[in-house]
SELUMNU-180186 format. One record per atom (N, C-alpha, C, O, CB): chain; residue number from 1; z, y, x; atom name. Coordinates in steps of 0.02 Angstrom, whole numbers, plus 32768, in hexadecimal, padded with zeros to 4 digits. Last residue first. Glycine has a CB too. Example, Ala and Ser with C-alpha at 12.3 -4.5 7.8 and 13.67 -1.06 7.14 Angstrom:
{"A",2,{8162,7F90,8282},"N"}
{"A",2,{8165,7FCB,82AC},"CA"}
{"A",2,{818A,8002,8285},"C"}
{"A",2,{8192,8039,829E},"O"}
{"A",2,{811E,7FE2,82C0},"CB"}
{"A",1,{8186,7EE4,8294},"N"}
{"A",1,{8186,7F1F,8267},"CA"}
{"A",1,{8186,7F5B,8294},"C"}
{"A",1,{81A7,7F5A,82C8},"O"}
{"A",1,{81C4,7F20,8235},"CB"}
END
This chain:
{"A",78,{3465,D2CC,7C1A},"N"}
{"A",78,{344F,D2D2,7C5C},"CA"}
{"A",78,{3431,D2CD,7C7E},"C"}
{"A",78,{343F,D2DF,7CB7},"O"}
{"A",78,{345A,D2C8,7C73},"CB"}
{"A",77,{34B3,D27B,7BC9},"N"}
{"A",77,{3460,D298,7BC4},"CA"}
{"A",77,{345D,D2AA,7BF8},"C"}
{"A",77,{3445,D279,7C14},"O"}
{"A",77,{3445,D2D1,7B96},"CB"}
{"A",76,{352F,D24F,7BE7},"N"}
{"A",76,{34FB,D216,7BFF},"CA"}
{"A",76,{34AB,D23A,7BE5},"C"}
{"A",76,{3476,D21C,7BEC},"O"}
{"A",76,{3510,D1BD,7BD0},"CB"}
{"A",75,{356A,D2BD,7BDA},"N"}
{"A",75,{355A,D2B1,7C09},"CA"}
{"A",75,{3536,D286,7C11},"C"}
{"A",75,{3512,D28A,7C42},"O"}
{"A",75,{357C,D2AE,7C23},"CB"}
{"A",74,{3571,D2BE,7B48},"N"}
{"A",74,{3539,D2FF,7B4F},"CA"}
{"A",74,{3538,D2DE,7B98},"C"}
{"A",74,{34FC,D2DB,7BA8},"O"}
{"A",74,{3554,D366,7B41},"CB"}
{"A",73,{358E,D22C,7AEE},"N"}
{"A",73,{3590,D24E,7B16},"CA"}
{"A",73,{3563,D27A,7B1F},"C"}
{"A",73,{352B,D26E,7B08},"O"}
{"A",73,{3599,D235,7B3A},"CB"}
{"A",72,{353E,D1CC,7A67},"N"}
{"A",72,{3539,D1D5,7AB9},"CA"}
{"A",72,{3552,D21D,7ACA},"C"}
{"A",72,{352F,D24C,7AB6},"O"}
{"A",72,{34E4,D1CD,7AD7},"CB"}
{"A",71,{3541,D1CC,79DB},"N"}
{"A",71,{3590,D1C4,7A05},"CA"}
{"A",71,{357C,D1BE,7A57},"C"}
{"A",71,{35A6,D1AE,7A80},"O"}
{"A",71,{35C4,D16E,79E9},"CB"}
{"A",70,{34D3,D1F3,79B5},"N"}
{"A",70,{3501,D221,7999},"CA"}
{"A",70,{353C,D206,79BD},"C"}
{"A",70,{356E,D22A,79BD},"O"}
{"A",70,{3506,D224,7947},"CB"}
{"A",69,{3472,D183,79D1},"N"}
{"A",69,{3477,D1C4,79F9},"CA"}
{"A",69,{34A6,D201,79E9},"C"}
{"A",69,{34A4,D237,7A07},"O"}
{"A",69,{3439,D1E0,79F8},"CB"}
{"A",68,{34A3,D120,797C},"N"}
{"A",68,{34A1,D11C,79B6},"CA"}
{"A",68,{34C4,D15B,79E4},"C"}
{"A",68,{34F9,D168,7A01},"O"}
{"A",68,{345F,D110,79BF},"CB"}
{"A",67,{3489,D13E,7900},"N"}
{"A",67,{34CE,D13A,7913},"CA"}
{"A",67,{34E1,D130,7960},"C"}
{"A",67,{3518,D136,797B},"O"}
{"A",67,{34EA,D102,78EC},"CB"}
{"A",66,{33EC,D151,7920},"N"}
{"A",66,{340E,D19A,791F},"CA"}
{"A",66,{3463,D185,7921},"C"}
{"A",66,{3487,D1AF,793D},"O"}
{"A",66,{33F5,D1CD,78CD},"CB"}
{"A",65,{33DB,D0D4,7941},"N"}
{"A",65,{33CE,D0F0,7955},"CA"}
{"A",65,{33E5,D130,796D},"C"}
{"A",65,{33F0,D146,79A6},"O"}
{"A",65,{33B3,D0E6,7941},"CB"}
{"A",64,{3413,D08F,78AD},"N"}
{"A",64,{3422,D073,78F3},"CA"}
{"A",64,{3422,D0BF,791A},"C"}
{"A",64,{3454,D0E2,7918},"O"}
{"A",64,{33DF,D034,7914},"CB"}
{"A",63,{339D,D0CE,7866},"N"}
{"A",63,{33EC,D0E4,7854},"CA"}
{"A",63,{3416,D0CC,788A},"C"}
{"A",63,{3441,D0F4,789B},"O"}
{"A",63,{340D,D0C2,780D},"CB"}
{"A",62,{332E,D0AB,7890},"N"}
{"A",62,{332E,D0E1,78AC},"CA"}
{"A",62,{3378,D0E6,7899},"C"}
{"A",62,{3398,D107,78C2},"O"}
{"A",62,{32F9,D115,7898},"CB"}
{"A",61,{3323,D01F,7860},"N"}
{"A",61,{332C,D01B,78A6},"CA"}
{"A",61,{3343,D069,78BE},"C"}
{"A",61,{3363,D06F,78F2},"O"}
{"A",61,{32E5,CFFE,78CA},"CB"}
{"A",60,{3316,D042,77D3},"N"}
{"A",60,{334D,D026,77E4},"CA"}
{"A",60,{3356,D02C,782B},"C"}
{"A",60,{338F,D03E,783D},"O"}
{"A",60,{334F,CFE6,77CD},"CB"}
{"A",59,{32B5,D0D0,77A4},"N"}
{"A",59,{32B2,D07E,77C3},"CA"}
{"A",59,{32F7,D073,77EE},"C"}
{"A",59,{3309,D095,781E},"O"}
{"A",59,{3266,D071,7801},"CB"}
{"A",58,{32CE,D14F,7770},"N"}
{"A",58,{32EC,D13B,7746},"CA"}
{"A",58,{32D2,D0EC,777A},"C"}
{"A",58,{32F2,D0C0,775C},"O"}
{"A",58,{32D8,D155,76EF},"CB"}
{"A",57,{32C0,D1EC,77B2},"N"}
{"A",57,{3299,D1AC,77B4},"CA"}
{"A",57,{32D5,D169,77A1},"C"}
{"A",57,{3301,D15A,77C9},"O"}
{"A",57,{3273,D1A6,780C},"CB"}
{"A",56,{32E3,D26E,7783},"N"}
{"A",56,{329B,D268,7781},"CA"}
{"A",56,{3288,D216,7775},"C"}
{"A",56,{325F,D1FE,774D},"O"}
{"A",56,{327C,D286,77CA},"CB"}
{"A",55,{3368,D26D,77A1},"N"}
{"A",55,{3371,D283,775E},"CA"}
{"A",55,{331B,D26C,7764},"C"}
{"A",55,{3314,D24A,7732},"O"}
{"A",55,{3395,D2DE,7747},"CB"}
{"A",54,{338D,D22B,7821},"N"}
{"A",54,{33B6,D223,77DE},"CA"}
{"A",54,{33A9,D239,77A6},"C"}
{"A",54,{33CB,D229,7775},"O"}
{"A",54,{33EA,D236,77E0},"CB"}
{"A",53,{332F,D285,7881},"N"}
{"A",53,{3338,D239,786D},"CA"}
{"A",53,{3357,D216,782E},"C"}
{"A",53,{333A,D1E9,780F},"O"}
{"A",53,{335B,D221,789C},"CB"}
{"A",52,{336C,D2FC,786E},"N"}
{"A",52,{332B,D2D9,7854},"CA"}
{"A",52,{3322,D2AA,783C},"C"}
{"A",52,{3313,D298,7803},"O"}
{"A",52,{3306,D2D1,7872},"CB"}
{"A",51,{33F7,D2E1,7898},"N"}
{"A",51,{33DD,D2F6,7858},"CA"}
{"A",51,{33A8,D2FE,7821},"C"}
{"A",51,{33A5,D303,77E4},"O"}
{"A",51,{33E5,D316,785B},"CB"}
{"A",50,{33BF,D2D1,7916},"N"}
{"A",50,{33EB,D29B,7904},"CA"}
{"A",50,{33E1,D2A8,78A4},"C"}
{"A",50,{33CA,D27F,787D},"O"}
{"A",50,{3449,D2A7,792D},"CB"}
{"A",49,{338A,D340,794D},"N"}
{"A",49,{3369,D30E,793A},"CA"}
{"A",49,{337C,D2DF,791A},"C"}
{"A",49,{3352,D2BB,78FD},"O"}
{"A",49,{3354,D2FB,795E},"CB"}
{"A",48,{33FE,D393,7938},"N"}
{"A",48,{33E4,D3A1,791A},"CA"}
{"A",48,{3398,D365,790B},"C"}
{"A",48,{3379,D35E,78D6},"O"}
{"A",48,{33E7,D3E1,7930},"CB"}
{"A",47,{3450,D355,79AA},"N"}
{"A",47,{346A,D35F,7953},"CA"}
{"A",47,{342A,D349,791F},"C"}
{"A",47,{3420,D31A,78F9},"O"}
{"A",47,{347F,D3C0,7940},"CB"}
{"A",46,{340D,D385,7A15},"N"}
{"A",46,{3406,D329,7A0F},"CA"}
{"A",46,{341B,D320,79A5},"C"}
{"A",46,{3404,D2FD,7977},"O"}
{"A",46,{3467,D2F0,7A5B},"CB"}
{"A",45,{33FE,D405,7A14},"N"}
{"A",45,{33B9,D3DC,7A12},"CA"}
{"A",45,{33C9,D38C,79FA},"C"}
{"A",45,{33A6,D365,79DB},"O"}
{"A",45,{3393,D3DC,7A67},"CB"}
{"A",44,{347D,D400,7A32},"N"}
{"A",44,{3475,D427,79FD},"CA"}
{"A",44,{3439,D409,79DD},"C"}
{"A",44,{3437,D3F6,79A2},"O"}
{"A",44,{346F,D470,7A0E},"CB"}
{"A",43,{3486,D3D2,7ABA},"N"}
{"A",43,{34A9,D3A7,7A7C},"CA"}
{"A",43,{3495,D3CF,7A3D},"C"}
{"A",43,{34A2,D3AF,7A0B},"O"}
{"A",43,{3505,D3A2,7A82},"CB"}
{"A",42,{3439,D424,7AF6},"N"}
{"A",42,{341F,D3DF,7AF5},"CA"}
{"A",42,{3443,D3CC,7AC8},"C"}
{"A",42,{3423,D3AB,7A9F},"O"}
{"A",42,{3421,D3B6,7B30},"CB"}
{"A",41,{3482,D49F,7AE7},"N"}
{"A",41,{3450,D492,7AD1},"CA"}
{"A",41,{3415,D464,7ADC},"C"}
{"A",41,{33D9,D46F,7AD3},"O"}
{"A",41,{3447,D4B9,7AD1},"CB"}
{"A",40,{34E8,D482,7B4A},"N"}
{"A",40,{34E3,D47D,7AE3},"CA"}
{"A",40,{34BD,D492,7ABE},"C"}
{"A",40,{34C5,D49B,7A81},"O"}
{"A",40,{350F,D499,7ABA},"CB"}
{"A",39,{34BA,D473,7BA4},"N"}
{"A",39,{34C6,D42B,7B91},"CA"}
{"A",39,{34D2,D439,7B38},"C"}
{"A",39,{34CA,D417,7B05},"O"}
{"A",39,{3516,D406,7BC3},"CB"}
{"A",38,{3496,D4FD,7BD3},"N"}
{"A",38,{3462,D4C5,7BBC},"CA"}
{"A",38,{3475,D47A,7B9C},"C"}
{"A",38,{344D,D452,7B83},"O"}
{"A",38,{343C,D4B5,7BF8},"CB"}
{"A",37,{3506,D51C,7BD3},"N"}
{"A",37,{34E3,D531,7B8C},"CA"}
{"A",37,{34B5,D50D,7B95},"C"}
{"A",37,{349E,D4F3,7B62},"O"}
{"A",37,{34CD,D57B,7B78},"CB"}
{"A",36,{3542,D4F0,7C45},"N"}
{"A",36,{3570,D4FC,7BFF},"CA"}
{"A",36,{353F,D4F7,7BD1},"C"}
{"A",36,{3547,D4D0,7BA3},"O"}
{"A",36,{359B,D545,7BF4},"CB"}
{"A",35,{34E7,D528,7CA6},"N"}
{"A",35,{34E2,D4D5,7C90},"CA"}
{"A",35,{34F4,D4C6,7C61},"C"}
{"A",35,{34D7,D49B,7C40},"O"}
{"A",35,{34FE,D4A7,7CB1},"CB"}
{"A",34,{34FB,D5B9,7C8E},"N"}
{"A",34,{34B1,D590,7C7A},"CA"}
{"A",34,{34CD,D545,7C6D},"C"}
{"A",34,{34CB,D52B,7C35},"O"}
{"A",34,{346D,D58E,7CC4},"CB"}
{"A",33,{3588,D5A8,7CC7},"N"}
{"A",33,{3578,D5C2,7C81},"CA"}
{"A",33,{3539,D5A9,7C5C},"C"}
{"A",33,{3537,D590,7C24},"O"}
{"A",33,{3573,D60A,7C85},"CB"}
{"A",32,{3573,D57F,7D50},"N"}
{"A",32,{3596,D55A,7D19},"CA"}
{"A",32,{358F,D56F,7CD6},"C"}
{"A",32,{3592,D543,7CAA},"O"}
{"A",32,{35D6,D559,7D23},"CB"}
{"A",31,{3519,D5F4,7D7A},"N"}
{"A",31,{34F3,D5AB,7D67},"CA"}
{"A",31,{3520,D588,7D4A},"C"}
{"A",31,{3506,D562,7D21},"O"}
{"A",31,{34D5,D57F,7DA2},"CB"}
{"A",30,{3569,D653,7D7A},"N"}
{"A",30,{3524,D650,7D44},"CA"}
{"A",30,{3517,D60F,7D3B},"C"}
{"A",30,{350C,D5F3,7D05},"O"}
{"A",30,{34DC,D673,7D5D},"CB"}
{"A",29,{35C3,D655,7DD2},"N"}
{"A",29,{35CF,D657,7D74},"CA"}
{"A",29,{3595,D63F,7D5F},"C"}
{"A",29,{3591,D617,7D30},"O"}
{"A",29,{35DB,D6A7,7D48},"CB"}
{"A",28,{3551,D5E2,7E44},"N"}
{"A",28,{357E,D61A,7E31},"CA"}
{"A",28,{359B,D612,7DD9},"C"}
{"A",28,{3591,D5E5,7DB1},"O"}
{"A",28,{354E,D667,7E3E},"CB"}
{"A",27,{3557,D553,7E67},"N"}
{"A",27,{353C,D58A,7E9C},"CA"}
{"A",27,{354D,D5DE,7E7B},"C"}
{"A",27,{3555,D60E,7EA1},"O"}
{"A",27,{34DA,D57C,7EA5},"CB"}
{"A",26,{35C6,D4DF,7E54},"N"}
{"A",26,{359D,D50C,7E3D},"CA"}
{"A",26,{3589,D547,7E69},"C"}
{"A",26,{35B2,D564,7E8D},"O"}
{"A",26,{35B7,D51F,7E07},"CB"}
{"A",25,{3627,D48E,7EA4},"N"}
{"A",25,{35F2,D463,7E6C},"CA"}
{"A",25,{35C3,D49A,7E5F},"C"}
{"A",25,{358A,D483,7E5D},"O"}
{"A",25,{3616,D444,7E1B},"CB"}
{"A",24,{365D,D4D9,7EFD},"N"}
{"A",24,{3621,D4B6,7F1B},"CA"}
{"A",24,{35F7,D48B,7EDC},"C"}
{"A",24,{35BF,D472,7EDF},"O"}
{"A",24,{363D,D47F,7F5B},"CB"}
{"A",23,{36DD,D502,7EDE},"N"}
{"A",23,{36D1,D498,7ED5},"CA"}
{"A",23,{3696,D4AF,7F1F},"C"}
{"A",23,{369C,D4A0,7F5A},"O"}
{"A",23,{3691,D460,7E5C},"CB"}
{"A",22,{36B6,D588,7EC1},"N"}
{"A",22,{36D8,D58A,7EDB},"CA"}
{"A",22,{36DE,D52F,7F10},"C"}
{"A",22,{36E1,D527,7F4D},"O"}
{"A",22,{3704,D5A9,7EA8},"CB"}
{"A",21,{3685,D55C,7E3B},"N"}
{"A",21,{364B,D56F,7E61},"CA"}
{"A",21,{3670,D57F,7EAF},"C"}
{"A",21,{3647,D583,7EDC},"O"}
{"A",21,{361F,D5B6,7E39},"CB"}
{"A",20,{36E0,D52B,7DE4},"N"}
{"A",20,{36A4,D504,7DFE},"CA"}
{"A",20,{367E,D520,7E28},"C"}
{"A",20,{364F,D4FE,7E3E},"O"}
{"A",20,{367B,D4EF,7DD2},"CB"}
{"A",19,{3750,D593,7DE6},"N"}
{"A",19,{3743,D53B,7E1F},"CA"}
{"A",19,{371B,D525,7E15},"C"}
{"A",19,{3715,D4F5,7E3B},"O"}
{"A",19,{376A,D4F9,7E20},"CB"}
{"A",18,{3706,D5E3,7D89},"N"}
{"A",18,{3715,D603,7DE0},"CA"}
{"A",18,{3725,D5C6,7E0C},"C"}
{"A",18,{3711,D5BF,7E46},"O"}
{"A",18,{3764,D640,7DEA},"CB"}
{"A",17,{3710,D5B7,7D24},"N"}
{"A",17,{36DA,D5B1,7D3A},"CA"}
{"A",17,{36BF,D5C9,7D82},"C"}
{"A",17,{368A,D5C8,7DA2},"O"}
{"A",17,{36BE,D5C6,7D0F},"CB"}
{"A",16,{378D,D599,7D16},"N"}
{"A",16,{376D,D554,7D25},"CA"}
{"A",16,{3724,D562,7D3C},"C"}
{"A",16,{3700,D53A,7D5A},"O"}
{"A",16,{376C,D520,7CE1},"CB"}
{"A",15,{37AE,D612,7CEB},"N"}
{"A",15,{37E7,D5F6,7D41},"CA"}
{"A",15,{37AA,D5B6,7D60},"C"}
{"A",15,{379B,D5A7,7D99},"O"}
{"A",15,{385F,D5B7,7D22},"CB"}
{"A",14,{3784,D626,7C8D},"N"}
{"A",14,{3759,D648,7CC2},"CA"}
{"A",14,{377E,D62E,7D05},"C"}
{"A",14,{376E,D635,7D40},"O"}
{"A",14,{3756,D6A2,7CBA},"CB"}
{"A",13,{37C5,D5E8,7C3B},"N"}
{"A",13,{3789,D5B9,7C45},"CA"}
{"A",13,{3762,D5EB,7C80},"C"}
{"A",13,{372E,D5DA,7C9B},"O"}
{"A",13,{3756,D5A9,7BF3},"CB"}
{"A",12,{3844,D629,7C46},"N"}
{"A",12,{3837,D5D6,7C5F},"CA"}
{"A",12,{37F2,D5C9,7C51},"C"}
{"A",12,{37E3,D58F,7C61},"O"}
{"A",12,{3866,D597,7C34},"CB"}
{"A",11,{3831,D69B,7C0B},"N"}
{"A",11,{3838,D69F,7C40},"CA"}
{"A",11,{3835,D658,7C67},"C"}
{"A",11,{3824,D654,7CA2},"O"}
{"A",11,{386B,D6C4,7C44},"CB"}
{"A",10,{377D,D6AE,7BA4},"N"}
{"A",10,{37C6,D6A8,7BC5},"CA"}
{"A",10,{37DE,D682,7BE1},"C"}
{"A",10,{37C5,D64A,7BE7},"O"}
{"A",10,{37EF,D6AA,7BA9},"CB"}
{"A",9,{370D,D71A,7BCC},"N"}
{"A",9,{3736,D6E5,7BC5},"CA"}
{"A",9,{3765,D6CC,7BBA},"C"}
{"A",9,{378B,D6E7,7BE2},"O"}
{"A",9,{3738,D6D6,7BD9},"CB"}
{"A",8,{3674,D76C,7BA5},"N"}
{"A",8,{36C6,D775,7BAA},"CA"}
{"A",8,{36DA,D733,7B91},"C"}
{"A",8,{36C9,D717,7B5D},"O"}
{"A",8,{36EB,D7B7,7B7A},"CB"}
{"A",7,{3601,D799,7BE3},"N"}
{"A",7,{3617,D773,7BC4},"CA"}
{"A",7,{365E,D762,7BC7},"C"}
{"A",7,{3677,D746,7BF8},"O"}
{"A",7,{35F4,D74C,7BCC},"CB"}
{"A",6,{3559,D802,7BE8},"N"}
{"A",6,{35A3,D803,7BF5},"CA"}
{"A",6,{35CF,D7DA,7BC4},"C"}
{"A",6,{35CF,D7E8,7B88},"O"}
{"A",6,{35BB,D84B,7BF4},"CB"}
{"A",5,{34BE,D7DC,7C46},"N"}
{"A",5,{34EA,D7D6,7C13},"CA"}
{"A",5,{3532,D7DA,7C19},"C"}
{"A",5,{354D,D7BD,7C47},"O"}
{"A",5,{34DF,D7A4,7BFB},"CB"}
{"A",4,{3423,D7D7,7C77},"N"}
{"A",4,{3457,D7E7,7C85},"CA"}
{"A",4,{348E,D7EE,7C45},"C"}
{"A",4,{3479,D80A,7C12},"O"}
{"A",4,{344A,D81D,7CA9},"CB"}
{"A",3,{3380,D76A,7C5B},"N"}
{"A",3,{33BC,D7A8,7C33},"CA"}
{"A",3,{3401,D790,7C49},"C"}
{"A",3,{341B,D759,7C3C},"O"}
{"A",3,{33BC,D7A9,7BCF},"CB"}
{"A",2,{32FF,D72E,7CB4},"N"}
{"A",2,{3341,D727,7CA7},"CA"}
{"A",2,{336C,D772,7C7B},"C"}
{"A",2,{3366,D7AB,7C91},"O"}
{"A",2,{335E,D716,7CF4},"CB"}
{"A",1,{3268,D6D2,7CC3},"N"}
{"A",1,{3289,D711,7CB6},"CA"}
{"A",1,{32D1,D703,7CA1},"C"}
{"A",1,{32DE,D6D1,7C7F},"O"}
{"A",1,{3263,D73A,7C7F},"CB"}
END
């Protein structure tokens, strides 16, 4: 299921979202906008585990771990 929505931009990020789909990278607004929000809400998910990690589990290997996953990139999730 999907909800229709009105989203006001401005004017350089709607120029970018008219060349991506314009590229051929995106099949319309919508889907650059979805991919927009799904990635921040993969980095939102990654925070927020990262915060787990840091405040629940106190074993040395997991502090590695979460310094890890707090400087990867949202593109290399992917």
């Amino acid at each position: 299921m999907s909800k229709q929505i009105a989203v006001r931009l401005p004017d350089d990020l709607a120029a970018f979202v008219d060349a991506e789909v314009a590229s051929g990278r995106a099949p319309s607004r919508a889907g650059v906008l979805t991919r927009a929000l799904e990635r921040e809400r993969q980095h939102q998910q990654a925070l927020s585990d990262i915060a787990i990690l840091k405040k629940d589990l106190s074993a040395d290997d997991l502090d590695d771990l979460a310094a890890y996953a707090a400087r990867v990139p949202l593109d290399d999730l992917d």
